[in-house]
C-alpha positions as CSV (number, residue, x, y, z in Angstrom):
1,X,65.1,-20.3,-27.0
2,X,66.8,-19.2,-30.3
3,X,70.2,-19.8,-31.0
4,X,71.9,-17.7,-33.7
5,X,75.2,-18.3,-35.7
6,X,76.8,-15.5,-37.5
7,X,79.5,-15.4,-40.0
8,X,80.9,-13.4,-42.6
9,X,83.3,-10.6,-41.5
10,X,86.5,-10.3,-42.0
11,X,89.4,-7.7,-42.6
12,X,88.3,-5.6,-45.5
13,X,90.1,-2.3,-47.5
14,X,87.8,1.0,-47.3
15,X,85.5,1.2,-49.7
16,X,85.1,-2.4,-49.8
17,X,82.3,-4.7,-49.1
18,X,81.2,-7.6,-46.9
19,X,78.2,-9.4,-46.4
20,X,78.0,-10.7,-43.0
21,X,74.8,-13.8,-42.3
22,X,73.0,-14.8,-39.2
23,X,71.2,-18.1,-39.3
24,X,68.4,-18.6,-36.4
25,X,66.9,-21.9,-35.1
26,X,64.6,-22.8,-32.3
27,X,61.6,-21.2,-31.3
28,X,61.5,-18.4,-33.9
29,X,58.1,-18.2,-35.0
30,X,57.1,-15.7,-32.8
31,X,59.4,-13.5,-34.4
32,X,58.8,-9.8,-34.2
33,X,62.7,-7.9,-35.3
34,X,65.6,-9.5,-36.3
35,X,68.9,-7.6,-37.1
36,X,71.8,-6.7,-36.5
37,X,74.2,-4.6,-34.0
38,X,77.4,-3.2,-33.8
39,X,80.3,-2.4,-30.5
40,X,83.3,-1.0,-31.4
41,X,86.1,-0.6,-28.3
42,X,85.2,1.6,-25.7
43,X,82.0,2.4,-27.1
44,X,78.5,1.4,-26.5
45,X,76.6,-1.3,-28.3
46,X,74.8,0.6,-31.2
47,X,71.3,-0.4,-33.8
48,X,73.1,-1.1,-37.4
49,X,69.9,-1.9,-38.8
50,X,66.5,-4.2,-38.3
51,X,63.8,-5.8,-40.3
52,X,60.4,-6.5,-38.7
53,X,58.4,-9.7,-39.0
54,X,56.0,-7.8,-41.9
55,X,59.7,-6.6,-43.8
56,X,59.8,-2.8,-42.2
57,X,63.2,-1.8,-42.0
58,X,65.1,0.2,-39.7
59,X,68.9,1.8,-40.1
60,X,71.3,4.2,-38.4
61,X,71.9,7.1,-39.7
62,X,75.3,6.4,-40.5
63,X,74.5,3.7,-42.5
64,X,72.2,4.2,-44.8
65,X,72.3,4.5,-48.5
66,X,75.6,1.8,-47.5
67,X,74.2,-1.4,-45.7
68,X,70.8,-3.2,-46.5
69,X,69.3,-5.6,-44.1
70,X,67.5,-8.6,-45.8
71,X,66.0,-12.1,-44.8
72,X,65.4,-15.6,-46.3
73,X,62.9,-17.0,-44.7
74,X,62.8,-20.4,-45.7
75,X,66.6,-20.8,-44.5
76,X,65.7,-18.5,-41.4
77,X,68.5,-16.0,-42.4
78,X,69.2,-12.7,-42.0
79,X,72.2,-10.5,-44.2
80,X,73.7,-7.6,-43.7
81,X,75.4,-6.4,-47.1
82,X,77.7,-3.6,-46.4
83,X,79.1,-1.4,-49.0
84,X,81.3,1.6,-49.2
85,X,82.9,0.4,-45.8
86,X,84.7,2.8,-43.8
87,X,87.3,2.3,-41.4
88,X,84.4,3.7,-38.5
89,X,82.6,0.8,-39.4
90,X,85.2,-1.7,-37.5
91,X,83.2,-3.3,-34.8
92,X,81.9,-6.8,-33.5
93,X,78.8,-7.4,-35.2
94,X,75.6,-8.8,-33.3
95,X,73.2,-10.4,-34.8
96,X,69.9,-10.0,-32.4
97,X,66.9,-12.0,-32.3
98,X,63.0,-10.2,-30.3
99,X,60.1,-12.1,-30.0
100,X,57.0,-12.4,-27.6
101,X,59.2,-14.3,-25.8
102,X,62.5,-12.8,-25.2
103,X,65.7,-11.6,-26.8
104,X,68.6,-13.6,-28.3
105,X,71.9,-12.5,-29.0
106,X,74.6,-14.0,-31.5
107,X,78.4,-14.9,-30.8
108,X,79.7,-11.5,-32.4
109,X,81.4,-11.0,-35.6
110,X,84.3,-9.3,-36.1
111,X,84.7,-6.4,-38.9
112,X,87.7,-4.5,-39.5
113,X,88.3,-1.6,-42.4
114,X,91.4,-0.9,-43.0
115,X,92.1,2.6,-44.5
């Protein structure tokens, strides 16, 4: 089992940035993606971005060029820096966790852009 704590978010102007963290413990070294998702209200939870064990990344479309994924391995950490916020990027923020063994799921995050 992996247990993951996020933090970082926050109520932020447009145009702004915010880098939001996601520290994993536990069983992790059967690690194959760790990233991060995003649900704003009424809509479905969606793929912000996600790094593979060997460092391959993955974004959404709507992202890119803005947010870059990253990871510390030796503190078992995974960022999300997000620049050029817009107020569509207001969501909770999942951190998400896939190995051999299963998924895992952080708390959620809150984000907010204010326009």
């Amino acid at each position: 089992q992996v247990q993951l704590v996020e933090s970082g978010g926050g109520l932020v102007q447009a145009g702004g940035s915010l880098r939001l963290s996601c520290a994993a413990s536990g069983i992790i070294f059967s690690m194959k993606t760790m990233g991060w998702y995003r649900q704003a209200p009424g809509k479905q939870r969606e793929l912000v971005a996600a790094q593979t064990r060997g460092g391959s990344t993955n974004y959404a479309d709507s992202v890119k060029g803005r947010f870059t994924i990253s990871r510390d391995n030796a503190k078992n950490t995974v960022y999300l820096q997000m620049n050029s916020l817009k107020p569509e990027d207001t969501a909770v923020y999942y951190c998400n966790f896939r190995s051999v063994m299963g998924e895992s799921w952080g708390q959620g995050t809150q984000v907010t852009v204010s326009s």
